[in-house]
C-alpha positions as CSV (number, residue, x, y, z in Angstrom):
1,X,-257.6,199.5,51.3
2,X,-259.4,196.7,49.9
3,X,-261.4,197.1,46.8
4,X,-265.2,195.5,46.5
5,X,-266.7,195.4,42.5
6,X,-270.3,194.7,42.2
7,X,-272.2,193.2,39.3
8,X,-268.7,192.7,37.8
9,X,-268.4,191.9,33.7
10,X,-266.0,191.9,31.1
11,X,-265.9,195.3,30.1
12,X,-267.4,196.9,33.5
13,X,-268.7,196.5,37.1
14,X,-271.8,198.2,38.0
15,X,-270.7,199.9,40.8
16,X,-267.1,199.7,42.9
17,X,-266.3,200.1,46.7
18,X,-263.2,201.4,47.6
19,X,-262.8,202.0,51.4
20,X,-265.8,204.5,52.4
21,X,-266.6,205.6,48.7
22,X,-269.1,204.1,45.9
23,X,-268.6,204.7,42.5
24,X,-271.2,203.4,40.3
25,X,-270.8,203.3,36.1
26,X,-273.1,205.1,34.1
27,X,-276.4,203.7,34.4
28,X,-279.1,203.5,31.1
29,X,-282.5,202.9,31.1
30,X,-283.3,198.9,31.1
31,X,-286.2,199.9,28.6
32,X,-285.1,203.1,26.4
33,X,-288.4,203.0,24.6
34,X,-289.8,204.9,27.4
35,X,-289.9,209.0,27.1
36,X,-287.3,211.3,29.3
37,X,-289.3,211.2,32.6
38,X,-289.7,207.3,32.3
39,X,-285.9,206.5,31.7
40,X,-284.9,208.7,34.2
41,X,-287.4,206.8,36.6
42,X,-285.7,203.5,35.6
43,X,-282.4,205.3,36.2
44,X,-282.9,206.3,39.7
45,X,-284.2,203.1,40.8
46,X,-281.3,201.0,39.3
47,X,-279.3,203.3,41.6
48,X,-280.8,202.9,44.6
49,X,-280.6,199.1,43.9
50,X,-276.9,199.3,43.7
51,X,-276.4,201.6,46.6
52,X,-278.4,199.5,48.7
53,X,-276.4,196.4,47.3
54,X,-273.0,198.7,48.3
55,X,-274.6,199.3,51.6
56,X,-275.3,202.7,50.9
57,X,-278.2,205.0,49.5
58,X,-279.2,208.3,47.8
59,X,-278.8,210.6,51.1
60,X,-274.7,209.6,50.5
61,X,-274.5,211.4,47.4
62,X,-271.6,213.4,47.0
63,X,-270.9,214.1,42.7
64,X,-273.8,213.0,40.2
65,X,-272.8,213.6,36.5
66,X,-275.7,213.3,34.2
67,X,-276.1,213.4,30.3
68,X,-278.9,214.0,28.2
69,X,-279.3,213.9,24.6
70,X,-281.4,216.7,23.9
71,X,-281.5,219.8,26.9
72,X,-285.0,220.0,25.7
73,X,-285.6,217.4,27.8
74,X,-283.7,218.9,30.9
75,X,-286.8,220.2,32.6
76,X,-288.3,216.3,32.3
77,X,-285.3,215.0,33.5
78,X,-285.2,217.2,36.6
79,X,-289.2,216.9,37.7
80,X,-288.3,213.1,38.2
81,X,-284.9,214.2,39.9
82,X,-286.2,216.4,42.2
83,X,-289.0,214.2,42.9
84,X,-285.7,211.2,44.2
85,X,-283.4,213.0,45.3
86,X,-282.9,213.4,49.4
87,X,-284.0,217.4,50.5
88,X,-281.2,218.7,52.4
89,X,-278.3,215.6,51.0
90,X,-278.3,216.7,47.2
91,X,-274.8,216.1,45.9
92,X,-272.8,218.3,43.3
93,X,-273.8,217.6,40.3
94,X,-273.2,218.5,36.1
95,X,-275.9,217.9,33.2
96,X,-274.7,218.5,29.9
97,X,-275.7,217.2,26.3
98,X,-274.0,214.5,24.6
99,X,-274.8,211.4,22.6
100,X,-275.3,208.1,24.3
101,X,-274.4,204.7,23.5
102,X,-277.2,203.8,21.5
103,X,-279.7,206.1,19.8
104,X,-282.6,205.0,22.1
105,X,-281.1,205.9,25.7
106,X,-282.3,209.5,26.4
107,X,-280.4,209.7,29.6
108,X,-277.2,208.5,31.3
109,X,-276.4,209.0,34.9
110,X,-273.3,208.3,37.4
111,X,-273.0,208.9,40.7
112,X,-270.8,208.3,43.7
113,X,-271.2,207.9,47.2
114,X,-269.7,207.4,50.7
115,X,-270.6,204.6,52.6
């Protein structure tokens, strides 16, 4: 099977096809000065953009790990979630707390998807 990388760089590619399955790399807010709701926003429309890019989109969702840096902020994170996410096509999925990259990013989410 051939293997298709998207938005590829030196460390990472955004998101990689391989046969019928999308695997996109943890995506971050593009501004992290924004509160949990608004990073999450940013988040979920970055990943529609790649799907779409990898000829896919949200209601393809099979595993979504997310990680937040304070579980205070779960219920945030989740009203924007709900809000995206396809009724009836939600994928398995994990939250759990951990620290991010940078101090800023509030939120961190990876998904993957068939085709």
């Amino acid at each position: 099977m051939s293997i298709k990388r998207i938005e590829t760089g030196p460390r990472m590619s955004k998101a990689v096809i391989h046969g019928d399955t999308v695997y996109l790399a943890g995506i971050v807010a593009d501004d992290p000065g924004q509160d949990m709701a608004g990073q999450t926003r940013q988040v979920l429309a970055e990943i529609d953009r790649l799907l779409a890019a990898a000829g896919t989109d949200k209601s393809k969702l099979l595993r979504t790990n997310i990680w937040i840096t304070d579980m205070k902020d779960f219920a945030a994170m989740n009203s924007v979630w709900d809000a995206w996410v396809s009724p009836g096509n939600t994928p398995a999925r994990a939250t759990v707390q951990a620290s991010l990259a940078a101090p800023a990013y509030k939120v961190e989410i990876m998904v993957v998807a068939a085709k």
